[in-house]
C-alpha positions, 0 to 999 in steps of 0.5 A: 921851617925844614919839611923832611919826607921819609919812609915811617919807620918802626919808631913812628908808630905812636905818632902815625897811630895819633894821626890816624886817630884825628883823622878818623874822629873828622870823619865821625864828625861827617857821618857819625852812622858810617864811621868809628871815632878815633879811640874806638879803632885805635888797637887795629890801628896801632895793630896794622901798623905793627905788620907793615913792619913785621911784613914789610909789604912791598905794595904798600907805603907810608911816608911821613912828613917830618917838620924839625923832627916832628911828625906832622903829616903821613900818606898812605899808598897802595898797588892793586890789581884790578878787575879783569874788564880793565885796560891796566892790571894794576893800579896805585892807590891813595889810601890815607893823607893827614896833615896835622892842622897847625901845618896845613898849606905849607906844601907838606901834602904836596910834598908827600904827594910828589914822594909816593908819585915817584914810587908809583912811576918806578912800579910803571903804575899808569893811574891812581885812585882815591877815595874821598868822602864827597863831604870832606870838601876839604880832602876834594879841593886838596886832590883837585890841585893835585890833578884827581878828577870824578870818574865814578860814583860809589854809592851806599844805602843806609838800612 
């Protein structure tokens, strides 16, 4: 099995877009209140990707894990600034990870992993954050390996 990690390109959208889907229909599955299935967000996701493109953002990016040329896995990353109470100005952050679930623990999540930590250190980011649902233990162990721990807490009041 040859794992390819790349920058997404153009041509990757529909199969990005599939992923997010799946991704965003496990988190319905985990709080059906909170979150919107993957067909009901499909448009604005096929519509933010198309401006990554079309901006070519900078602080932003998403990298694609290619298993004999398919698409199976992508990670999103980001660079913020911070609030003003904060030693750093900027940090990265870990937006969205999937991997589809035929290739998961085959060292694709780590590999993307690696990719966008290099792109943080040349950006001198000193620290990255991830938000996790704390019921998809499944995303909590992943990030445990990869080093993250609980730092905050972010809390929700359902009305």
């Amino acid at each position: 099995m040859k794992i390819k990690i790349e920058e997404v390109k153009k041509g990757d959208i529909n199969s990005i877009v599939k992923l997010q889907m799946r991704l965003a229909d496990y988190h319905k599955e985990i709080d059906p209140r909170y979150y919107r299935s993957g067909k009901e967000s499909e448009k604005q996701r096929r519509e933010r990707l198309k401006g990554y493109f079309s901006k070519k953002r900078k602080n932003t990016k998403i990298l694609v894990a290619k298993v004999n040329g398919k698409i199976t896995g992508f990670l999103k990353g980001a660079i913020h600034k911070l609030h003003l109470y904060c030693r750093e100005e900027r940090m990265g952050e870990i937006s969205q990870l999937y991997i589809d679930e035929k290739f998961r623990r085959k060292r694709i999540g780590k590999l993307l992993f690696e990719e966008l930590l290099k792109w943080f250190k040349k950006r001198k980011i000193k620290f990255i954050e991830v938000q996790v649902d704390s019921k998809n233990k499944i995303a909590i162990v992943a990030y445990k390996k990869y080093g993250f721990f609980e730092f905050q807490k972010r809390m929700k009041l359902d009305l």
